[in-house]
C-alpha positions as CSV (number, residue, x, y, z in Angstrom):
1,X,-10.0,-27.6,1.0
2,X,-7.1,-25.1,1.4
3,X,-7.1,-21.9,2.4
4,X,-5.6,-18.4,2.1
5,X,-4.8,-18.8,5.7
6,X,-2.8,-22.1,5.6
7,X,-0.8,-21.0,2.7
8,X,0.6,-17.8,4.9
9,X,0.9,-19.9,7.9
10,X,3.1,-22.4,5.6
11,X,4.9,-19.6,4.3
12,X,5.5,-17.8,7.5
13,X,7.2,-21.2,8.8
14,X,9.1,-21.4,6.2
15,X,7.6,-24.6,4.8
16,X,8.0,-24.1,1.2
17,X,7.0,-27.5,-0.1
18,X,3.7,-27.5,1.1
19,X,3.4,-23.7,0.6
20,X,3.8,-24.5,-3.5
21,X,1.7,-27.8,-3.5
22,X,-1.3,-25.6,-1.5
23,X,-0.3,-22.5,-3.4
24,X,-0.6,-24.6,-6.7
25,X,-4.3,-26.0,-5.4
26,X,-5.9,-22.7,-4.4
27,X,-4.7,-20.5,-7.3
28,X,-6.3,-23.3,-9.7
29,X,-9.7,-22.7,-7.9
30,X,-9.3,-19.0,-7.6
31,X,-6.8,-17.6,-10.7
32,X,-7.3,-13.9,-10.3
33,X,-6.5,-14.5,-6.3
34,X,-3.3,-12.7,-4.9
35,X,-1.9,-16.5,-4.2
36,X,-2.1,-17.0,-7.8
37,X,-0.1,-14.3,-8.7
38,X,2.6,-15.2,-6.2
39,X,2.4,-19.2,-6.9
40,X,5.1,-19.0,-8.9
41,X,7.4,-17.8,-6.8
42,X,6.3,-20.2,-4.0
43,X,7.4,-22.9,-6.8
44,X,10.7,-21.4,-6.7
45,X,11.3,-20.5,-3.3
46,X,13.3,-23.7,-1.6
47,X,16.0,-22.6,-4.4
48,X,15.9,-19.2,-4.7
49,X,17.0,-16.7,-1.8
50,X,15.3,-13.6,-3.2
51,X,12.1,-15.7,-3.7
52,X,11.8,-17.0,-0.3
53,X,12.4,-13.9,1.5
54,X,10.1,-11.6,-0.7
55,X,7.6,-14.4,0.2
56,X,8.8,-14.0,4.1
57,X,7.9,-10.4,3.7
58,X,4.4,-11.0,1.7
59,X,3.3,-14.0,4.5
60,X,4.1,-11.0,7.6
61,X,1.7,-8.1,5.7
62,X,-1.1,-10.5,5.0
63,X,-0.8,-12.3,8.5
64,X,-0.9,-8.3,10.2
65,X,-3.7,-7.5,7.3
66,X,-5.6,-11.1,8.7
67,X,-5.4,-10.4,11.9
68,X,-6.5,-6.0,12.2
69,X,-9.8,-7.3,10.4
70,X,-10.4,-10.3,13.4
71,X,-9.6,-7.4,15.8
């Protein structure tokens, strides 16, 4: 089972191949999710420069937004 959590912590490292393949999974369970929106720029990310860091930038807000709820 994937979660949102592992998909951030694969894009926060970067790790766009499994980032897509997990990104792919969880937005077929969940299609109005926010991972579904952005799956398709995880798809494209290991090519495209714009892609990857817009994704760098989404991964850092959600990771803060995870973590002020745990606090």
């Amino acid at each position: 089972m994937v979660t949102e959590t592992m998909i951030i912590i694969a894009l926060r490292q970067k790790n766009w191949e499994a980032a897509a393949e997990m990104a792919r999974e969880y937005a077929e369970k969940k299609p109005e999710s926010e991972i579904a929106k952005i799956a398709p720029a995880v798809e494209t990310a290991e090519k495209s420069v714009e892609a990857a860091w817009l994704l760098s930038i989404f991964s850092e807000i959600k990771w803060r937004e995870m973590n002020e709820v745990d606090i």
